[in-house]
N, C-alpha and C positions, 0 to 999 in steps of 0.2 A: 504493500500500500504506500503509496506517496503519500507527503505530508507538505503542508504550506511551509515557507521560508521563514524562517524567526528572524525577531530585527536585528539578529546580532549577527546571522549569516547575509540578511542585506547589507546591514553596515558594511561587514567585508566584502561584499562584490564592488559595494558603493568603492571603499578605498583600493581595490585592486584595477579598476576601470576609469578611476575618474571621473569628473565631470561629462566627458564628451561619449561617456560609453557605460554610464547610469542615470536612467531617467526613472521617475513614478507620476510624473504629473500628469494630469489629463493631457493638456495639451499635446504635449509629446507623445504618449500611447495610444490617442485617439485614433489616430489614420490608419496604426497595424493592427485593430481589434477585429474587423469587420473585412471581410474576404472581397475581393476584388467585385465581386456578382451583387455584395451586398445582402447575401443570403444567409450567411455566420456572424454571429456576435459575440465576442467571447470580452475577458476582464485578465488580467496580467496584475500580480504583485509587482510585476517591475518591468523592463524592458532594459535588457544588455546588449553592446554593443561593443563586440570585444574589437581590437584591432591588429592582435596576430593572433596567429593558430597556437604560440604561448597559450596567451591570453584565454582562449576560448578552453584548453585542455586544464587552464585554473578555473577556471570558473564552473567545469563539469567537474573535476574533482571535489572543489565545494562542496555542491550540489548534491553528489551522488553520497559524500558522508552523511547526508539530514536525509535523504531519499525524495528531494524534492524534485520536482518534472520541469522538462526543458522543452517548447517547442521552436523550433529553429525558423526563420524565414529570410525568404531573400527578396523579392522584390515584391513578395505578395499579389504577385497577379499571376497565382492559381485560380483552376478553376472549380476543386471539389472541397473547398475548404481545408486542405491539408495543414495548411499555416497558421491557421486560427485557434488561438487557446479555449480550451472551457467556459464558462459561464462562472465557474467557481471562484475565480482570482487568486488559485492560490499555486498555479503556475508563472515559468518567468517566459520569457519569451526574447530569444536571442537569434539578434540580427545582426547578420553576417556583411551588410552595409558598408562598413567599414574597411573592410577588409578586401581591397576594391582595387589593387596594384594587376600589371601585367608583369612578369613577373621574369619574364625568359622566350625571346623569340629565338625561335633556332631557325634559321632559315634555311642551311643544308637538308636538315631533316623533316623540316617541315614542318614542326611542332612548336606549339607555345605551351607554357604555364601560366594559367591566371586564377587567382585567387575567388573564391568564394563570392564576396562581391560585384562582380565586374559588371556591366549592365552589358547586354550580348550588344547593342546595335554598339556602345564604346569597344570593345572586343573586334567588334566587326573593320571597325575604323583602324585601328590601332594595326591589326595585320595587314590592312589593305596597304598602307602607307609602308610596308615592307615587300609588298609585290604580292602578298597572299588573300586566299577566303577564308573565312571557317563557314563550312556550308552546310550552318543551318539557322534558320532564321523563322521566324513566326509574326504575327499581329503585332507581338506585347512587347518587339524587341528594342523596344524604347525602357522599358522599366524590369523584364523579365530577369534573371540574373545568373550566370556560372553554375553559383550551388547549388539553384535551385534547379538548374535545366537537367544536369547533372542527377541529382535526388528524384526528379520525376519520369529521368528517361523520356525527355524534353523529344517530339517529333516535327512538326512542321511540315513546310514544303517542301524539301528535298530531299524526303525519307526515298522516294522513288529510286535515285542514284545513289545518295550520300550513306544510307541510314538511318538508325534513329540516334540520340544522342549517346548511348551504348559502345555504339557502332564507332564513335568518332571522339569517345574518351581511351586516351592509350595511358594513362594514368592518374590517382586519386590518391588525396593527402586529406583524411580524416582524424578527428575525434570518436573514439568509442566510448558507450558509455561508462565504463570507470575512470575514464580522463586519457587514457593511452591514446598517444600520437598515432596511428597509420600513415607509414611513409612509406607508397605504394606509386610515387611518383617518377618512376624510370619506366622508359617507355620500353619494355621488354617484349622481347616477340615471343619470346618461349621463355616459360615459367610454368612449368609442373610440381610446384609445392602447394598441392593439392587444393581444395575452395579456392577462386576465384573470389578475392573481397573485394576485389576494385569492378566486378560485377555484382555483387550482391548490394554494394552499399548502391551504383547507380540503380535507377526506379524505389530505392528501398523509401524514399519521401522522409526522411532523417528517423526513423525509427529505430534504424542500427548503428547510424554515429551522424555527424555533423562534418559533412564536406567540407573543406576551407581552401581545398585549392586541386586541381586538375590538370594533367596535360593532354594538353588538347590539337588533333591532329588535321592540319591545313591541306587546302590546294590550292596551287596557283593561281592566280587572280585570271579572271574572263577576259579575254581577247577580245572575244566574239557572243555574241548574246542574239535569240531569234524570239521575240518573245507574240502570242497570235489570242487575241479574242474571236472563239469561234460560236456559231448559231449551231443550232442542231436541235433535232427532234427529241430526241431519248438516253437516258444514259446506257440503255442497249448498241445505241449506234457508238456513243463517246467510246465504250469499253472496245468494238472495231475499230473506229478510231487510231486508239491507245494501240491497238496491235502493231496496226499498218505503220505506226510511226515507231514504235520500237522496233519491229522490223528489218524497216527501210533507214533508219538512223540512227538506233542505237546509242551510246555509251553517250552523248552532248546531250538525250532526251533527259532532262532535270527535275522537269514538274509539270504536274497535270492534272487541274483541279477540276471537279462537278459544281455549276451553281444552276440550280432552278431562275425562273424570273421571277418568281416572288422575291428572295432574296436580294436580288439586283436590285429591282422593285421597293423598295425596303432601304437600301443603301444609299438609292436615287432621291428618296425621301428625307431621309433623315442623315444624311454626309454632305454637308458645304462641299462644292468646289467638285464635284463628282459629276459627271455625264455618262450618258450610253454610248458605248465604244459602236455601235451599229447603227443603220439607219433604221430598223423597226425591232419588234418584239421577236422572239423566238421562245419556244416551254423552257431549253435547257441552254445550259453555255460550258463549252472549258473553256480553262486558259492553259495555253501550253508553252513552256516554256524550254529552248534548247540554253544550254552554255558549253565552252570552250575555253583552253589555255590556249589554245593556237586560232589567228583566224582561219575562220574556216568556208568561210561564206555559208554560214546558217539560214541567214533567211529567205537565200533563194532555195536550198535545201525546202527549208519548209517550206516556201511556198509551192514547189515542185508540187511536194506531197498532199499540200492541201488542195490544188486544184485536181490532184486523181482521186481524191474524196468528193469534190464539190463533183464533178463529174459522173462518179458511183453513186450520190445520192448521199454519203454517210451526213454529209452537213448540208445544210444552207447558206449560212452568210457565213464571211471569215473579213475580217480585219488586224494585217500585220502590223507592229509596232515599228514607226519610222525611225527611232532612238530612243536610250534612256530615259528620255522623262515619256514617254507613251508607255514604254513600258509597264514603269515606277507607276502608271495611273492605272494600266492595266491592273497591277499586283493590287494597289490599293481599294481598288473594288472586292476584291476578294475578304483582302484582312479586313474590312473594316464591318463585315458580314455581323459577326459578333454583337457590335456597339449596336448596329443597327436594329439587330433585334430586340438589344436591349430597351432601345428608344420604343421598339412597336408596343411592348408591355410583355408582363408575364408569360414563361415558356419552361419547358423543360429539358433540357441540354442533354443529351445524350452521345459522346462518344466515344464510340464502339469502332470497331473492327470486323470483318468479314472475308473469308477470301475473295480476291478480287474479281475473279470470274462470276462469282456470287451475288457483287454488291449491286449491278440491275436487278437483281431478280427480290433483293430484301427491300430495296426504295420504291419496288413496285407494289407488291404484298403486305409491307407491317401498316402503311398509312390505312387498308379497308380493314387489317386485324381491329387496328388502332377504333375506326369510327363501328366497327361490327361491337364491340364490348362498349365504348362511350360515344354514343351516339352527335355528331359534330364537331367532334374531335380533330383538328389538322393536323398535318405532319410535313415539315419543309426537311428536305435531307439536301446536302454541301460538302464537296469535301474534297478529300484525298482520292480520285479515282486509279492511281498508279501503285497505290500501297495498300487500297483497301479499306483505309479509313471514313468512318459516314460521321459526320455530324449530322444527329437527327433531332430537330427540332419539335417538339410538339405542343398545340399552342392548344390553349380552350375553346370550347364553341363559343362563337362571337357571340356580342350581347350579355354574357354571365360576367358575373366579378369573376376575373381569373386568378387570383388569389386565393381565393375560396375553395376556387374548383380544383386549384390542383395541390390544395391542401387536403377535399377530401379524396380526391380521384389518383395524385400525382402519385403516389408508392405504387398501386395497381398496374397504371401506365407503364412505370419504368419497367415493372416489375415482365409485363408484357412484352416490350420490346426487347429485352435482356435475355429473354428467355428463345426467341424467335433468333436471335443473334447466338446462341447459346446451339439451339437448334442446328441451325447452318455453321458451326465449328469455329464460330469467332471468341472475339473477347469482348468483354463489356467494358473495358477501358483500353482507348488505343492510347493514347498519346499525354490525357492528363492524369492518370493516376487513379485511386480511391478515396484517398484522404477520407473524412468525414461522410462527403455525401453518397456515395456507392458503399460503404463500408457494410451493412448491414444486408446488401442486398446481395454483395458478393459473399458474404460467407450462408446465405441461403440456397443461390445458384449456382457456385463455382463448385470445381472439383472436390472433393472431399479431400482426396489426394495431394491436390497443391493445396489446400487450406493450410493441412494437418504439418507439411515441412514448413510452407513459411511460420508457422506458429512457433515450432523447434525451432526453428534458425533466432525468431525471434527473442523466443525463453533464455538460449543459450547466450548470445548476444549480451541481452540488458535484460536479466531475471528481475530486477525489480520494478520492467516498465516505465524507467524515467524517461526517455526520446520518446516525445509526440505520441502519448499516449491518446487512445482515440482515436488513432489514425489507422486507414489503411486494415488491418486484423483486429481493432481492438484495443 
């Protein structure tokens, strides 16, 4: 059992952190209470801010003497509430903020080290100005952060080629929870002493220790870039599509998103400074995107292949990107899907995972599951069609308070689509985790099997539950 912090182990956090790296006042705790969606509300005895991995490996040994709970955050714009403390206030809550250095470009190798902190789009910057990418990026990569990408096995747009963030961590420098340092930071290609901890801690969502720094593995900066808003009927066609261009182009094909025109529809509404890349309406859209280290003349590439589509019928309208800012407006149509929904009112996020020859067949079928059990019920699905990830949205029947309804309805729903997802051999979290709000659902619908190891790994780890208890198992 964890127990709240007494004032005399504050006092000592207070004097081992200082001023700039111990807060209690509202002010200061306000903004990290409440989860990026506004869905989680939790209460903090404190808010730590250590600023080396010292620092955070004292401040858990503190802690883990009294048995008090830690949950860790980084830039707080998750999406299942993983970051968010209790209701109780008698956890602390340590942010990795601070700790926000790049740390080591290797250019030979191709790898950086950055700390726990780092905000990805700064990260993004920081290599580029070395001639490199790190190729992976998302919506939030304005505030999203290292530890946290790290901790949730962070996916994105270019899980297609790149990965998910797993894929493109070649080392990890954590705290566990008895204080010990993990200095798992050399990028080894072969290392057979048995567990992989530098996988287990990425996706683990700080339950098994506290990330504070990573190496993290680059490519080349883009030569060449082909970037295409296309019309289309169905994501039956998109998924042909997607063939014919992996296919026929292969290893530059980067990313390939699904968007409905609701959603477009939606972000047209409610996004300043936004346009329709087309001259009318279409049901569906990708966006497709090649890149390259070498030029390569991509966009006549694509455009080859998209008029042997427009020809076959696979699409209707296609508009290629003239440069970088067409692009950048193109991508931003996509990221800013999220906010927009937010703006439209109450929904229910769901994503999930599916194999990818699957995912027409689940966006056609769960919306009638969906309105057969709650009758006007909508369902908006977006997303990853290259990796198989669905963002599915599903909204109340118009007219009703949708707070209401999917307070009395929303467990059912998920519970329905989880299960349909579950069906077809997916997963019920692609890309943001469990944290808090799948937590309950996944240990009703998932494996027994996987439940029953991560729980051991868990026990074994941090027996007495201090890392982000609540999270994830429990």
């Amino acid at each position: 059992m964890t127990r709240p912090p007494t004032p005399d182990l504050l006092a000592q956090l207070a004097a081992l952190l200082g001023p700039k790296g111990f807060a209690t006042d509202d002010d200061s705790l306000a903004p990290w209470l409440t989860d990026w969606r506004g869905k989680y509300h939790g209460r903090a005895a404190a808010m730590l801010s250590p600023a080396t991995t010292a620092e955070v490996a004292a401040v858990v040994r503190l802690c883990a003497a009294q048995d008090v709970a830690i949950v860790p955050q980084g830039g707080n714009s998750g999406m299942v509430g993983g970051a968010t403390p209790d209701a109780s206030g008698a956890q602390l809550l340590l942010s990795t903020r601070r700790m926000n250095r790049v740390r080591t470009i290797d250019r030979a190798a191709g790898l950086a080290v950055a700390e726990a902190g780092v905000i990805l789009e700064n990260f993004h910057n920081a290599v580029l100005a070395e001639g490199f990418r790190f190729p992976l990026t998302l919506g939030g990569k304005g505030s999203a952060t290292i530890g946290g990408l790290v901790s949730t096995n962070a996916g994105g747009t270019q899980v297609l080629r790149h990965g998910t963030m797993r894929a493109l961590v070649a080392g990890v420098e954590a705290v566990l929870p008895d204080g010990q340092v993990f200095d798992g930071l050399a990028p080894l290609k072969k290392d057979n002493r048995g567990y992989d901890l530098r996988h287990l801690l990425c996706g683990a969502e700080g339950t098994l220790g506290i990330v504070t720094a990573a190496t993290l593995r680059l490519v080349p900066a883009a030569q060449d870039r082909a970037t295409a808003w296309i019309g289309l009927e169905s994501p039956d066609k998109a998924l042909l599509l997607l063939r014919q261009l992996d296919a026929a182009i292969g290893a530059p094909l980067e990313g390939f998103e699904i968007v409905p025109h609701g959603c477009l529809d939606a972000v047209l509404r409610h996004i300043p400074q936004t346009r329709h890349p087309l001259g009318g309406d279409c049901p569906w859209y990708a966006l497709v995107e090649l890149a390259d280290d070498k030029a390569d003349d991509l966009s006549s590439r694509l455009e080859t292949q998209l008029a042997i589509a427009l020809q076959a019928g696979l699409i209707d309208d296609v508009v290629i990107a003239k440069n970088d800012r067409e692009s950048d407006d193109f991508w931003r149509l996509r990221d800013s899907i999220s906010e927009a929904e937010r703006a439209e009112g109450p929904a229910i996020q769901h994503d999930v995972s599916v194999p990818v020859d699957l995912m027409p067949r689940f966006i056609a079928d769960n919306p009638a599951r969906l309105t057969a059990a709650f009758p006007g019920a909508r369902a908006l699905s977006f997303g990853h069609l290259g990796d198989g990830n669905v963002h599915h949205h599903v909204q109340p029947p118009a007219g009703v308070d949708g707070r209401a309804w999917i307070a009395a309805h929303g467990e059912d729903a998920s519970r329905l689509v989880y299960s349909h997802v579950i069906e077809l051999g997916g997963s019920l979290s692609a890309e943001h985790g469990i944290g808090q709000m799948k937590r309950d659902l996944f240990a009703a619908l998932d494996s027994p099997a996987r439940l029953a190891a991560l729980r051991a790994i868990k026990a074994g780890l941090d027996p007495a539950g201090l890392f982000n208890p609540g999270k994830l198992i429990g």
